[in-house]
LOSE-585057 format. One record per residue (C-alpha): z, x negated, y negated; residue in three letters. Coordinates in pm, whole numbers, plus 50000, padded with zeros to 5 digits. Example, Ala and Ser with C-alpha at 12.3 -4.5 7.8 and 13.67 -1.06 7.14 Angstrom:
<pts>
507804877050450ALA/507144863350106SER/
</pts>
This chain:
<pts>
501984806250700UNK/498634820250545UNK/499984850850426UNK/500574846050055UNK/501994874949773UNK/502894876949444UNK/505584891249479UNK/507954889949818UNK/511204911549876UNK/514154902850087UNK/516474926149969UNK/516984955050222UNK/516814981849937UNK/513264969749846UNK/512124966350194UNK/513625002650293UNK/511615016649934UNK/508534995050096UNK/508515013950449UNK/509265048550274UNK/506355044450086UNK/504055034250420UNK/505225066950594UNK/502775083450277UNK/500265066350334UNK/498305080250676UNK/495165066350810UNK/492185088450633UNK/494735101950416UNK/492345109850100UNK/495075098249812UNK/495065088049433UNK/497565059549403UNK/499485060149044UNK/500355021249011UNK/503365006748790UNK/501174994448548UNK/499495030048455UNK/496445025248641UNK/495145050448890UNK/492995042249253UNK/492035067149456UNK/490065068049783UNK/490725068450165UNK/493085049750326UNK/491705030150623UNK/494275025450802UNK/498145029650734UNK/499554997050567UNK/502514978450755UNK/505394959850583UNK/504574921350672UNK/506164884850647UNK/504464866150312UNK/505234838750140UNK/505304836949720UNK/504014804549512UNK/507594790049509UNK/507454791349952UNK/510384822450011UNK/509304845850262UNK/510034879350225UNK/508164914750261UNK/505134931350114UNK/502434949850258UNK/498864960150106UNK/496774992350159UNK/493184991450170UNK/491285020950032UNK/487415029550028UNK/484995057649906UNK/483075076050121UNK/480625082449817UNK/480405047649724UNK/480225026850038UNK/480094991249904UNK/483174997549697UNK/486534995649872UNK/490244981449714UNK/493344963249830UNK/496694973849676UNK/499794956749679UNK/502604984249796UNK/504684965149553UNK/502584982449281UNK/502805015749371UNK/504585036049112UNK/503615071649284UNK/501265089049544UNK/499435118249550UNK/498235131849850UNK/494785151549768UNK/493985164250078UNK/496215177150394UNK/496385142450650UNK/500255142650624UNK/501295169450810UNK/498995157551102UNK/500535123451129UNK/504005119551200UNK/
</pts>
């Protein structure tokens, strides 16, 4: 497996939190992302994440996913974000109603 995380979730609590929070984030949904550790991101999402199989350091599978986000304004600059670390979205511009 080349897939490796952090953090990995087996639990079917965690993985149901994990796919509720992929159903907020559309593809060219324009969103800040409020992240567990205070920190803010915001950009566009490039495509909508998917909950995957990775492994952690210690070799248990389990779920994550990752969201990648880029700036229209700043087109060399573009972030990946663990969906683990998402504390909180907020949608800043109307995609979610037109992808269901």
């Amino acid at each position: 497996m080349g897939r490796s995380a952090e953090h990995v979730y087996t639990d079917s609590n965690a993985i149901q939190a994990l796919e509720a929070l992929v159903r907020e984030l559309p593809t060219n949904g324009h969103v800040r992302l409020l992240l567990k550790d205070g920190a803010t991101c915001e950009g566009i999402i490039v495509e909508r994440p998917n909950v995957q199989l990775y492994q952690n350091a210690e070799a248990q599978e389990g779920i994550n996913g990752e969201v990648r986000l880029e700036r229209p304004d700043r087109p060399d600059w573009h972030r990946w974000v663990w969906l683990d670390d998402i504390a909180r979205v907020e949608h800043l511009d109307s995609t979610m109603g037109s992808e269901c």
